[in-house]
C-alpha positions as CSV (number, residue, x, y, z in Angstrom):
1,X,4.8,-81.6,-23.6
2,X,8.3,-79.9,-24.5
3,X,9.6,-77.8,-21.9
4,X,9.7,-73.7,-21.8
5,X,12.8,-72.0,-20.3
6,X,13.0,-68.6,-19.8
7,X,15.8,-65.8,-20.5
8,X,16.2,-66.1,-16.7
9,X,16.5,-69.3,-16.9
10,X,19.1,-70.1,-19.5
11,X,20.8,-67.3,-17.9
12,X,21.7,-68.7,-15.1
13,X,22.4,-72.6,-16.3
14,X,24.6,-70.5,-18.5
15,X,26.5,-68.5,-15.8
16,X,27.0,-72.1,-13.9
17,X,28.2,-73.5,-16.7
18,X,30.8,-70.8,-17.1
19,X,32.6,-71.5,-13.3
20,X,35.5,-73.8,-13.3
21,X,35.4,-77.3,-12.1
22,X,34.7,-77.5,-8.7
23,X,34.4,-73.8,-7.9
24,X,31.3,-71.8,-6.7
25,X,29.9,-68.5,-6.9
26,X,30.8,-67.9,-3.6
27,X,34.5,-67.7,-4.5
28,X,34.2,-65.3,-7.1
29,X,32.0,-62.5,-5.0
30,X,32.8,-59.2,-3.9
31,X,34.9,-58.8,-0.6
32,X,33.0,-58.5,2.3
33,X,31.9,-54.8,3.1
34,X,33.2,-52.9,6.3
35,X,31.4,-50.9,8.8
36,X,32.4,-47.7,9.3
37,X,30.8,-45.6,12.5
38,X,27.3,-46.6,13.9
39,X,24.5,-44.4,15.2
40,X,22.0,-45.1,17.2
41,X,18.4,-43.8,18.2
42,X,14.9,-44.9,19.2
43,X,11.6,-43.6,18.0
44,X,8.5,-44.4,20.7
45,X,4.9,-45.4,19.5
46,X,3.3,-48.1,17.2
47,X,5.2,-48.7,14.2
48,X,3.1,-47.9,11.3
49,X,3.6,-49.8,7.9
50,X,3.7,-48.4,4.2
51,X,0.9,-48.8,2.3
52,X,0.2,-49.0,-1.4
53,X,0.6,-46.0,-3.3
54,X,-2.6,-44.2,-5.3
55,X,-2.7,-42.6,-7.8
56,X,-5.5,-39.8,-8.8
57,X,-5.9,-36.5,-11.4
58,X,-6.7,-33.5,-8.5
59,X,-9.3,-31.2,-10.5
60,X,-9.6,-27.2,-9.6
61,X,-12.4,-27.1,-7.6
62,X,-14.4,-24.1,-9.9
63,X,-13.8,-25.9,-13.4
64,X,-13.2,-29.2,-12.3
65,X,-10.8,-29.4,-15.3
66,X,-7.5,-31.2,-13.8
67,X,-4.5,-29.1,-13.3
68,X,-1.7,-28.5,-15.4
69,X,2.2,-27.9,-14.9
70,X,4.3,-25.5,-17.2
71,X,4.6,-27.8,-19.6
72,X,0.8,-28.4,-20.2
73,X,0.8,-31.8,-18.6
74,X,-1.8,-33.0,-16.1
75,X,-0.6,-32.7,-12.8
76,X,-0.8,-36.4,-11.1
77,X,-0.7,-36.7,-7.4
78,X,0.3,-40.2,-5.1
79,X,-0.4,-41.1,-1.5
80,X,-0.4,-43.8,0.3
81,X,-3.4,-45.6,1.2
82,X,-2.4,-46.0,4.9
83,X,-4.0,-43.0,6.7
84,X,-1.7,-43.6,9.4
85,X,1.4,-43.9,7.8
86,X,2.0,-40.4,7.2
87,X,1.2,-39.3,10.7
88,X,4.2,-42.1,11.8
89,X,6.5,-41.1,8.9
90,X,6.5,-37.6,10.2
91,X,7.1,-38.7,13.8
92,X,10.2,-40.8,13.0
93,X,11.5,-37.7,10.8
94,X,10.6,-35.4,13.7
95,X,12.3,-37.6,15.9
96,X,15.5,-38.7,14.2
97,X,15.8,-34.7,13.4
98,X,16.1,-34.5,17.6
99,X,17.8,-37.8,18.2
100,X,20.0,-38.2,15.4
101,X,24.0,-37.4,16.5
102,X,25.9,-38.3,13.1
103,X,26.5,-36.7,10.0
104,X,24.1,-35.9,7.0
105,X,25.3,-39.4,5.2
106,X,25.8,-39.2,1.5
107,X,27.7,-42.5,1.0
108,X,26.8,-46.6,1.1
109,X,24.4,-47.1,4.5
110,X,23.0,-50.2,6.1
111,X,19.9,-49.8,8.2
112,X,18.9,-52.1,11.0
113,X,15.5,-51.9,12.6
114,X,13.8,-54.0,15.7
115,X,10.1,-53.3,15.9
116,X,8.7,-53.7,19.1
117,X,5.0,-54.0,18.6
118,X,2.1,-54.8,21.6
119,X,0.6,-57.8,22.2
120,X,-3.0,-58.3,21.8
121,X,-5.2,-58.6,24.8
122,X,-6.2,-61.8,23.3
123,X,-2.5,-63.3,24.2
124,X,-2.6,-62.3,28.4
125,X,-4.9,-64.2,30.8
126,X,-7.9,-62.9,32.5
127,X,-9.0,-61.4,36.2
128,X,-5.9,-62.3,38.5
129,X,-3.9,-63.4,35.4
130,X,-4.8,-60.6,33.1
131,X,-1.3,-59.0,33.2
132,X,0.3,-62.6,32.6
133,X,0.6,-63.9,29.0
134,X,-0.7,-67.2,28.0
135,X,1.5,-70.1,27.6
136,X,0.1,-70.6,24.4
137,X,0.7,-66.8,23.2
138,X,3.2,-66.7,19.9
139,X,6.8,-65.5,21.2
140,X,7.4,-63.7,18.1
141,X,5.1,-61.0,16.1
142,X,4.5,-63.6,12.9
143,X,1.7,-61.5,11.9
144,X,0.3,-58.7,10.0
145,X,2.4,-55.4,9.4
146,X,5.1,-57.1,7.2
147,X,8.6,-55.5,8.4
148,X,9.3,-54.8,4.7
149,X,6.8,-52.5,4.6
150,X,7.8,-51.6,8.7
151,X,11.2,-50.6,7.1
152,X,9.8,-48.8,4.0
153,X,8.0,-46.6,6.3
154,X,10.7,-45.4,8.5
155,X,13.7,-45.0,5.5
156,X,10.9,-43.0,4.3
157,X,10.7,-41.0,7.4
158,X,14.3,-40.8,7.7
159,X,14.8,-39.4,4.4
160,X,12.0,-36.8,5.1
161,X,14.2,-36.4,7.7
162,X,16.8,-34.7,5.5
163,X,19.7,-35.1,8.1
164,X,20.6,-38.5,8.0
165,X,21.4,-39.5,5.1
166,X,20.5,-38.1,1.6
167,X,18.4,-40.4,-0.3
168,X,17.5,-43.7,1.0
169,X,18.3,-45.1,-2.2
170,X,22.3,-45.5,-0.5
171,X,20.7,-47.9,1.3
172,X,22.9,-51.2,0.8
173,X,22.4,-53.5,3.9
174,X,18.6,-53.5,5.0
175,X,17.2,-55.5,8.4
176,X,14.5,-55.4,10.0
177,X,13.0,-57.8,12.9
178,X,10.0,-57.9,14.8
179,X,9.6,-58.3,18.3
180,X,6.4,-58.2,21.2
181,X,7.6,-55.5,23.3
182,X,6.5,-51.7,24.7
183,X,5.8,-50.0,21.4
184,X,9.1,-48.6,19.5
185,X,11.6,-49.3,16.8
186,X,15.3,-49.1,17.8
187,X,17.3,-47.8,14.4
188,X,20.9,-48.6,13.8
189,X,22.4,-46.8,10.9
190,X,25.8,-47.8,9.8
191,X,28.3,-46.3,7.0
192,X,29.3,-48.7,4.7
193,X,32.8,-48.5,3.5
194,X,33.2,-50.3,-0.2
195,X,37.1,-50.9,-0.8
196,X,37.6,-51.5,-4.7
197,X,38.1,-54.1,-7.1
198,X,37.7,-55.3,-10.8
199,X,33.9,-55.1,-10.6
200,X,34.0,-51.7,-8.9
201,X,37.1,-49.7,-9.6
202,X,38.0,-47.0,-8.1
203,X,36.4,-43.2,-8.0
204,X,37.9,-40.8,-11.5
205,X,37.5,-37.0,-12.1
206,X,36.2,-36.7,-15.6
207,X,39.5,-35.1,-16.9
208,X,41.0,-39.1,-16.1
209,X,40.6,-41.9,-18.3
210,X,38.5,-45.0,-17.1
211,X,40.3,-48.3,-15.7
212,X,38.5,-50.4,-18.0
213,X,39.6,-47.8,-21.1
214,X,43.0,-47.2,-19.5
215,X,43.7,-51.3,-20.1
216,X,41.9,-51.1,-23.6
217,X,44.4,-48.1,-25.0
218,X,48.1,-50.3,-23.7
């Protein structure tokens, strides 16, 4: 039976093949980032993942024909399939439109999250010892939400938001940890300052000439 390689594949035993003797990809990445300010807040309740996202053709309720936009295509609407999550999503916006102290961010942002989530009753002992947990109870929350989807949910809610930062698509750095704990998520969110360098030269107005065409025209 030959063997299949993929595009990925040869892509990559070509790119190692490309570094010097005895060097590593390591030497040839990007300096490391810096952290500009940090800002701090915390949002109190159950944490509240992101669900999957539906998608379904609304019909007008007389002619049950769907409906249309401008340019005669049919109007498709999405929601998630967590009920809850939109009820939490609009709590953390709420709350990171009270708590929130920084600026409305519209560079590079890293976003730290610890989710502290409750324990089940199953993990504390009973009668005497019912507000003692069980030697045997996990230390750590390695269960059901995921903390990707955790962290979907609230740089959802803090783009909702609309005074953090603009879109979280400037969302470089991304951590999120789980903890048993009263229920919250503690938020860090941290500008990201990105000096430059051959892979990422500096900032031009359009009336200047690229680096990379600047070199090309000497």
């Amino acid at each position: 039976m030959s063997a299949r390689y993929t595009e990925e594949w040869l892509a990559n035993y070509n790119a190692k093949r490309a570094q010097p003797n005895g060097a590593s990809l390591a030497q040839n990445a990007p300096p490391a980032l810096q952290v500009g300010k940090s800002y701090r807040f915390t949002v109190f309740g159950v944490a509240r993942p992101a669900g999957s996202k539906q998608a379904f053709v609304p019909l007008h309720p007389k002619t049950k024909e769907p409906y249309r936009n401008k340019n005669g295509g049919i109007v498709v609407s999405v929601v998630d399939d967590n009920p809850r999550t939109k009820k939490w999503r609009n709590h953390v916006s709420q709350t990171a439109r009270e708590e929130y102290s920084g600026p409305l961010l519209t560079g590079f942002v890293s976003l730290e999250c610890v989710f502290y989530l409750p324990r089940p009753k199953g993990h504390f002992g009973t009668g005497a010892n019912e507000h003692r947990i069980k030697p045997s109870a996990p230390a750590m929350p390695g269960v059901k939400p995921d903390v990707d989807k955790l962290l979907r949910a609230v740089s959802d809610g803090l783009t909702q938001s609309r005074n953090v930062y603009v879109d979280d698509a400037l969302i470089v750095d991304s951590i999120g940890r789980k903890r048993y704990g009263n229920p919250r998520v503690e938020i860090t969110v941290k500008e990201i300052v990105c000096g430059p360098s051959e892979n990422q030269p500096e900032l031009f107005s359009d009336n200047e000439v690229a680096p990379w065409d600047a070199k090309e025209n000497q």
